[in-house]
TILO-309402 format. One line per field, with one value per residue: residue in one letter; residue number from 1; x, y, z of N, C-alpha, C in turn. Coordinates in steps of 0.02 Angstrom, whole numbers, always signed. Layout:
# residues N
residu: A ...
num: NUM ...
nc1: X ...
nc2: Y ...
nc3: Z ...
cac1: X ...
cac2: Y ...
cac3: Z ...
cc1: X ...
cc2: Y ...
cc3: Z ...
# end
This chain:
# residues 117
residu: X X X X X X X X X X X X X X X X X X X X X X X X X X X X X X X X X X X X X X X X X X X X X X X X X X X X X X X X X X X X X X X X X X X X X X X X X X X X X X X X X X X X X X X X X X X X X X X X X X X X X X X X X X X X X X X X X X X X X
num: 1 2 3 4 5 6 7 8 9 10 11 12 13 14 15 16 17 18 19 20 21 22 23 24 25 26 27 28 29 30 31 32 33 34 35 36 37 38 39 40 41 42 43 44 45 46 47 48 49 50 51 52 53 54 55 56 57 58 59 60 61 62 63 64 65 66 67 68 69 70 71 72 73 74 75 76 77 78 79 80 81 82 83 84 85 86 87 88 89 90 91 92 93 94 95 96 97 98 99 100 101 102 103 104 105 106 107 108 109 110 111 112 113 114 115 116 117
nc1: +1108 +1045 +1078 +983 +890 +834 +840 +703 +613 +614 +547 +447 +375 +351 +258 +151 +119 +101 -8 -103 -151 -212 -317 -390 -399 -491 -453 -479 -434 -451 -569 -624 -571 -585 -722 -730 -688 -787 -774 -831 -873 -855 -785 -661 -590 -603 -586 -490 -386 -338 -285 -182 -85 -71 -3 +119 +175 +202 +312 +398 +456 +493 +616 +701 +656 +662 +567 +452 +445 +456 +318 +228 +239 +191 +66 +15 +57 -43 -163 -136 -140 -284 -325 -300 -370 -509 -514 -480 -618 -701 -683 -613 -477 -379 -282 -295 -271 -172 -66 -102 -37 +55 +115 +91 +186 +307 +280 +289 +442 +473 +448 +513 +653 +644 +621 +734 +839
nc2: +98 +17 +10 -77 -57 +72 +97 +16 +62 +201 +168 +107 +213 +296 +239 +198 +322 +369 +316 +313 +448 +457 +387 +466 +591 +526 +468 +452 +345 +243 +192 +97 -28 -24 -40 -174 -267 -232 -138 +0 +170 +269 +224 +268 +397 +377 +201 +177 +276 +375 +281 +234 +323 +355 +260 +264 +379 +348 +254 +328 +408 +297 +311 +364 +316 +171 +83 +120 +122 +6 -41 +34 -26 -176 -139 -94 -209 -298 -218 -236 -387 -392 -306 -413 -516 -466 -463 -569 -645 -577 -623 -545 -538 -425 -287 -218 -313 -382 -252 -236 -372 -330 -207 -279 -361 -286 -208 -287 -322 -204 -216 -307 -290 -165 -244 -292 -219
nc3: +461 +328 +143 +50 +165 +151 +18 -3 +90 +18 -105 -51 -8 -109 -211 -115 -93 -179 -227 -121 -129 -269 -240 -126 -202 -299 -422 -593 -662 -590 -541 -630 -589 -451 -445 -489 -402 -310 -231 -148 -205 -127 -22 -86 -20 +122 +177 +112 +29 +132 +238 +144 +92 +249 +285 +202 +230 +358 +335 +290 +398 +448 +413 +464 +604 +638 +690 +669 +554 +531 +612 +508 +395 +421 +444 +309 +228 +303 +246 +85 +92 +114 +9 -93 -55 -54 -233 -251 -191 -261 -381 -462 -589 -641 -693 -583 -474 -519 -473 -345 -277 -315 -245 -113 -122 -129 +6 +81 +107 +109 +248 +305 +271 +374 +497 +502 +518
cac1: +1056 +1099 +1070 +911 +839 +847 +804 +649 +585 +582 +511 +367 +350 +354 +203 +98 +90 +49 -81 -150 -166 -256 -368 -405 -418 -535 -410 -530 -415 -446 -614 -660 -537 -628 -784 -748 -705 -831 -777 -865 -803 -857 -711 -571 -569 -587 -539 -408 -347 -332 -236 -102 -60 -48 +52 +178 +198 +233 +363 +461 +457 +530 +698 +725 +643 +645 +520 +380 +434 +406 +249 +192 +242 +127 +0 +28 +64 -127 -189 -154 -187 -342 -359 -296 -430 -564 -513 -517 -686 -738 -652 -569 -387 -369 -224 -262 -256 -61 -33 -117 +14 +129 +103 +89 +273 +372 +268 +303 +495 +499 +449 +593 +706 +628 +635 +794 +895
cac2: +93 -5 +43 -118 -20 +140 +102 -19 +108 +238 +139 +106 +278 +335 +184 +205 +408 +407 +264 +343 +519 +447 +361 +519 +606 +467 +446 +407 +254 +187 +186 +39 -86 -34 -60 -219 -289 -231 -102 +79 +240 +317 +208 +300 +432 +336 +209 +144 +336 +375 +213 +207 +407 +344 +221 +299 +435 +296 +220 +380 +413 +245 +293 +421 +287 +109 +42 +160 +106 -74 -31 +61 -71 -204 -112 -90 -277 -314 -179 -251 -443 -381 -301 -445 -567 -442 -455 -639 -648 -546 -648 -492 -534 -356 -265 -199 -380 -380 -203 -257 -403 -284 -176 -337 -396 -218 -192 -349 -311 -144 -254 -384 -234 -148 -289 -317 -161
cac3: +412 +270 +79 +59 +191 +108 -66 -4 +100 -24 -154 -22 +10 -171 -222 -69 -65 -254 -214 -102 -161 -317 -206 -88 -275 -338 -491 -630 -708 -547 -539 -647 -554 -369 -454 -514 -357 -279 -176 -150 -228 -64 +28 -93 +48 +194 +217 +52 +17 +205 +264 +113 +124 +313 +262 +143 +269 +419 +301 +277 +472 +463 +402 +552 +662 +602 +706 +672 +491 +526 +604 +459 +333 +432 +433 +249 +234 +313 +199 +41 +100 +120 -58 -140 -35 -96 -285 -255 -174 -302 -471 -525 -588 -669 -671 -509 -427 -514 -442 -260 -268 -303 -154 -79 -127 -95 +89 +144 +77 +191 +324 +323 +281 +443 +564 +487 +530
cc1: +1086 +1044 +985 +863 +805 +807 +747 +604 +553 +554 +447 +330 +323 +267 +150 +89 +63 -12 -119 -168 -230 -321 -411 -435 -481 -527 -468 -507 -406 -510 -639 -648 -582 -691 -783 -728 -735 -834 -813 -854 -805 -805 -661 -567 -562 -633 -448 -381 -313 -276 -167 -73 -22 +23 +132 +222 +272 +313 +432 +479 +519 +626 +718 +723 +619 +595 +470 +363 +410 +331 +200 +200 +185 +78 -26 +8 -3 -163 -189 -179 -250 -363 -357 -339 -476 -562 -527 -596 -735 -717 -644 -496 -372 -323 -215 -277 -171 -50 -46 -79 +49 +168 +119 +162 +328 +322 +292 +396 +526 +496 +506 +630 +691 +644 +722 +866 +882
cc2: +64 +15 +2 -65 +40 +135 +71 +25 +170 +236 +125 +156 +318 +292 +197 +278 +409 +349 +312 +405 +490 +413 +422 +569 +571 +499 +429 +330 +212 +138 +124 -40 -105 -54 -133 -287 -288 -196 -20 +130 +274 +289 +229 +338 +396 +261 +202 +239 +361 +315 +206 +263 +406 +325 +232 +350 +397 +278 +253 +392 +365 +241 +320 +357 +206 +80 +58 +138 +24 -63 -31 +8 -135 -208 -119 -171 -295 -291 -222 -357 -420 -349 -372 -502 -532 -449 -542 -664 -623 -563 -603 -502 -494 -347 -239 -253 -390 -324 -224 -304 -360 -262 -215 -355 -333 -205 -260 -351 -263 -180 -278 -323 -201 -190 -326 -294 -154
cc3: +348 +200 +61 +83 +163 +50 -60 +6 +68 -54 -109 -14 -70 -187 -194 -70 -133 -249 -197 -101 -211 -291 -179 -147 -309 -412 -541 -655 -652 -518 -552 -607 -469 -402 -472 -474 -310 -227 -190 -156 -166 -24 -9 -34 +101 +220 +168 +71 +79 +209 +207 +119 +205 +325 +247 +193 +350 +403 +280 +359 +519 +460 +441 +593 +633 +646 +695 +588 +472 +553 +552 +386 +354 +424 +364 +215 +239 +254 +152 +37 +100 +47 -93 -128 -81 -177 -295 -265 -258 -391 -495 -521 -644 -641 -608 -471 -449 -458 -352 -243 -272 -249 -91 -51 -85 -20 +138 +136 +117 +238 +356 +310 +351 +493 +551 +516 +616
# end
């Protein structure tokens, strides 16, 4: 296991479990950003809050078992392509279209560290 792996991983795990807690929570300072791409406070629980909690969890699993951690970063990976289409679609480049790149950059980061090791 090398150190990359390690420190990516955690940093995915740390990102994605407090994501998606605040999601599952329906965070209020998160509120305005889903609303303003157009998504439904009723999907913080399920499916955004659900799927990154999933996520986060997958990604720790991953350091025991690196493939379950690439799995879980894919998945991840899809996930936020898919927010950052919707913020498109929806002409919101709010801070949470940076942060959904974000997500974007470090899941796809576990990945290549995952398929790496």
């Amino acid at each position: 296991m090398t150190t990359a792996f390690l420190v990516v991983s955690l940093v995915g795990v740390a990102l994605n479990g407090f994501s998606g807690i605040a999601a599952l929570v329906h965070f209020k300072r998160i509120l305005p950003g889903m609303a303003a791409a157009g998504v439904p406070e009723s999907w913080l629980t399920f499916p955004i809050g659900t799927l990154k909690t999933a996520g986060a969890l997958g990604l720790l699993a991953g350091v025991r078992w690196p493939p379950v951690g690439a799995a879980a970063a894919a998945g991840l990976v899809l996930f936020f392509v898919c927010a950052v289409y919707t913020h498109i679609r929806a002409g919101d480049y709010s801070g949470q279209f940076g942060l959904a790149n974000g997500f974007l950059a470090v899941n796809a980061a576990a990945l290549g560290v995952a398929l790496a090791v």
